[in-house]
C-alpha positions as CSV (number, residue, x, y, z in Angstrom):
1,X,31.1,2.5,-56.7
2,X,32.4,4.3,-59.2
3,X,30.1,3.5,-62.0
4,X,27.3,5.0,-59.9
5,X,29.7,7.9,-59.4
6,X,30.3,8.2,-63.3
7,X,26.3,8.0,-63.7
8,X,25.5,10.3,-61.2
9,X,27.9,13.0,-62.8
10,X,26.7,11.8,-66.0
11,X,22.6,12.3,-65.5
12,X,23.4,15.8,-62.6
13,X,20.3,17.5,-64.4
14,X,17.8,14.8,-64.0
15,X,18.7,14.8,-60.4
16,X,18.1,18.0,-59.2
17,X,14.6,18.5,-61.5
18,X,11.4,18.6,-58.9
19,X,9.6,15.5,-59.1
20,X,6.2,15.8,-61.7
21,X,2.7,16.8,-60.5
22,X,1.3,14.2,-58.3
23,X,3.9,12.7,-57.3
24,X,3.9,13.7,-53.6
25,X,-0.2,11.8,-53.6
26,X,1.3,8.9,-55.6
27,X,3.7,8.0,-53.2
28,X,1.5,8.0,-50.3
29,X,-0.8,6.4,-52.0
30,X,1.9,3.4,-52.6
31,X,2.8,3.9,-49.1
32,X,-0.5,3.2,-47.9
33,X,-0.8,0.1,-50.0
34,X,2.5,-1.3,-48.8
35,X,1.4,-0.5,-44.9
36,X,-2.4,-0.2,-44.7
37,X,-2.4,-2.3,-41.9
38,X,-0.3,-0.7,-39.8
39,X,-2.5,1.6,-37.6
40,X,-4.3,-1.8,-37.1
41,X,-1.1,-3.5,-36.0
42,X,-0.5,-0.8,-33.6
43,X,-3.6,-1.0,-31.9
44,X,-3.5,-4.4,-31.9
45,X,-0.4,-4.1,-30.3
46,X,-1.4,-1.7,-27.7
47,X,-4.4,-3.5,-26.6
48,X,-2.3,-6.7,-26.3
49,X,-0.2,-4.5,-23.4
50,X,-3.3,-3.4,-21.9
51,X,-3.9,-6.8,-21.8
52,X,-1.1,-8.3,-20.1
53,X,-1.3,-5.2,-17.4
54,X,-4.9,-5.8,-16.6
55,X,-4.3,-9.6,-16.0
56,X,-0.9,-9.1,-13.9
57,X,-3.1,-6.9,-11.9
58,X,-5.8,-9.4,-11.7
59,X,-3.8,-12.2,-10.8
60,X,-1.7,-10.4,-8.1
61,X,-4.9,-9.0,-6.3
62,X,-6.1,-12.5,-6.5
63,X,-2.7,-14.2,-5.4
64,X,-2.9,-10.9,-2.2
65,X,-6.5,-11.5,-1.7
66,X,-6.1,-15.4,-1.3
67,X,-2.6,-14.7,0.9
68,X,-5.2,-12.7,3.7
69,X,-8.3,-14.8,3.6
70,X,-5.8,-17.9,4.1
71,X,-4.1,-15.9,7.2
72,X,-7.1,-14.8,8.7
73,X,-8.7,-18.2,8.8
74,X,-5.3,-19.8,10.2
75,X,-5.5,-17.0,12.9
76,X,-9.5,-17.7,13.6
77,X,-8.9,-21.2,13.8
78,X,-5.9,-21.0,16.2
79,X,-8.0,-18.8,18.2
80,X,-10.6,-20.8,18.2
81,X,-8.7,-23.9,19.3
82,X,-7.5,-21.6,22.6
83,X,-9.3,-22.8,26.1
84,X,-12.6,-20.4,26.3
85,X,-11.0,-18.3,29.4
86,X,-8.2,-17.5,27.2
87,X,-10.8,-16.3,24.7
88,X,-12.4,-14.5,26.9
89,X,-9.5,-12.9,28.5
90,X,-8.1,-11.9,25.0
91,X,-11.2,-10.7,23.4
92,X,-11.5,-8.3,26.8
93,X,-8.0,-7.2,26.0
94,X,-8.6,-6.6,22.4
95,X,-11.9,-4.8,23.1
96,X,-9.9,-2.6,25.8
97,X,-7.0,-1.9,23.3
98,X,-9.2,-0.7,20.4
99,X,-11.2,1.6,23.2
100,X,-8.0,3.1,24.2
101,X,-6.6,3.6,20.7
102,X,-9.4,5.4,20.0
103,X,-9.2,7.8,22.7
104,X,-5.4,8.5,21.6
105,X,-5.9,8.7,18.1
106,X,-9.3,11.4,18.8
107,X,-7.3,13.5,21.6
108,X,-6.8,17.0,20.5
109,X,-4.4,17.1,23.3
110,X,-1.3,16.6,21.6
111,X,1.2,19.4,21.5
112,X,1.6,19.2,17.5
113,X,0.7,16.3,15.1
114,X,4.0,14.8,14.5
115,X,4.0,14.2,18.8
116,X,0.3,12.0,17.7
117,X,1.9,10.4,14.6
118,X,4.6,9.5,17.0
119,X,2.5,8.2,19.2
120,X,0.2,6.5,17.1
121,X,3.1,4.6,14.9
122,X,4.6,3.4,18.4
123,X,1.1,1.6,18.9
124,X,0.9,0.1,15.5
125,X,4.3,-1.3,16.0
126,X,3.0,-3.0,18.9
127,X,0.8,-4.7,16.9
128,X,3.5,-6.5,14.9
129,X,4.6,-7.8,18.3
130,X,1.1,-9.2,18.7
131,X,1.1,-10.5,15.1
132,X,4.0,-12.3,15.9
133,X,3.0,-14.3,18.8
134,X,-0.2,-15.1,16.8
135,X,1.7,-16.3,14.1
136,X,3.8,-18.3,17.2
137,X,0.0,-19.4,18.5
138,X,-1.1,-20.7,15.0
139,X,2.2,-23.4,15.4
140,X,2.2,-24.2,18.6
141,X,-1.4,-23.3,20.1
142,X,-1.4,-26.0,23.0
143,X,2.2,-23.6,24.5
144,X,1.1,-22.0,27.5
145,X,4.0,-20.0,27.4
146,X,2.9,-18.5,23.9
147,X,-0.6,-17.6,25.5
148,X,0.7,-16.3,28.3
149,X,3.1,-14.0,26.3
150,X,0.5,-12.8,24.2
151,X,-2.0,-11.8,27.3
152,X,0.7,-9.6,28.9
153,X,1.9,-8.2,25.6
154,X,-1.9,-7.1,25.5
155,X,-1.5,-6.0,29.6
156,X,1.3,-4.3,29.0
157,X,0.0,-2.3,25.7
158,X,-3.1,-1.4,28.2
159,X,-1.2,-0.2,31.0
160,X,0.7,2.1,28.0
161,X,-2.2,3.6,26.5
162,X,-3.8,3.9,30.3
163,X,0.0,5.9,30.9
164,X,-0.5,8.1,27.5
165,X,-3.8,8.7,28.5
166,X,-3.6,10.0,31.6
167,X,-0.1,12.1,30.6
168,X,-3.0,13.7,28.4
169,X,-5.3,14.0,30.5
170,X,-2.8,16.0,32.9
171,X,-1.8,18.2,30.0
172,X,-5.1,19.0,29.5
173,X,-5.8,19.7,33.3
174,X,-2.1,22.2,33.7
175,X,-3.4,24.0,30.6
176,X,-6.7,24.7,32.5
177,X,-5.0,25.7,35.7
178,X,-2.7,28.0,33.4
179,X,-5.5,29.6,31.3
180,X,-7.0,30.5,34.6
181,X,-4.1,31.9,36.2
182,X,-3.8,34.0,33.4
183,X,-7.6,35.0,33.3
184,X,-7.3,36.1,37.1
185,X,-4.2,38.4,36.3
């Protein structure tokens, strides 16, 4: 160390002079030479990323996709299995369900549209209850008391919407009856 001191101290001028013409053009140039590949590696490297990305995302909406398709035909083929009056009676159900949550979800008779969020989400988590007897149906199909739970879980999710509906429907009737009160006055 302090031989390279000594030298330094010894050789201050050559030091501090400004490097010669060129230099600046040299040295990228050598720089260049020494790393020319390296906007190649970097690309490389960036496409390899995109790479990996694109086929997690491929695989996982393949893995999702196959997940559904397998659940739905489970659920179809438990159905299917069911005695035809329990078909009928659930595809009635269903068909009067989806009619009723239509009605709900296209009333304009809700005070504000957080009450019909409410309302709305309240139904939907009904449906998990569904799922889950479905799921219950799938394992154990030939369990009346499955079947039967799942036709009053659909009875009962009627006779709630029917209730909703006709809460609406009475809202819709006092806010007549008011409006004309008012008209008369």
């Amino acid at each position: 160390m302090e031989l390279l001191k000594k030298y330094i101290l010894a050789n201050r001028e050559k030091f501090e002079e400004e490097p010669g013409k060129g230099h600046q053009a040299r040295f990228e140039k050598r720089l260049k030479e020494v790393n020319g590949g390296g906007k190649k590696i970097y690309l490389a490297k960036q496409l390899l990323k995109v790479a990996a990305v694109t086929l997690l995302i491929v695989l996982s909406s393949l893995w999702t996709l196959e997940k559904i398709i397998k659940n739905k035909q489970t659920e179809s083929y438990a159905i299917n299995n069911l005695p035809p009056e329990i078909k009928e009676a659930r595809a009635y159900y269903v068909s009067e369900v989806n009619k009723k949550y239509d009605q709900i979800s296209h009333s304009s008779l809700f005070h504000d549209s957080i009450q019909k969020e409410l309302v709305l989400q309240e139904l939907t988590d009904m449906d998990s209850v569904s799922k889950s007897l479905q799921n219950d149906l799938q394992t154990s199909a030939d369990d009346e008391r499955v079947v039967n739970a799942l036709i009053e879980h659909y009875r009962l999710k009627l006779d709630i919407m029917n209730q909703i509906l006709n809460n609406l429907e009475d809202i819709k009737t006092n806010h007549k009856q008011t409006d004309h009160e008012k008209s008369k006055i």
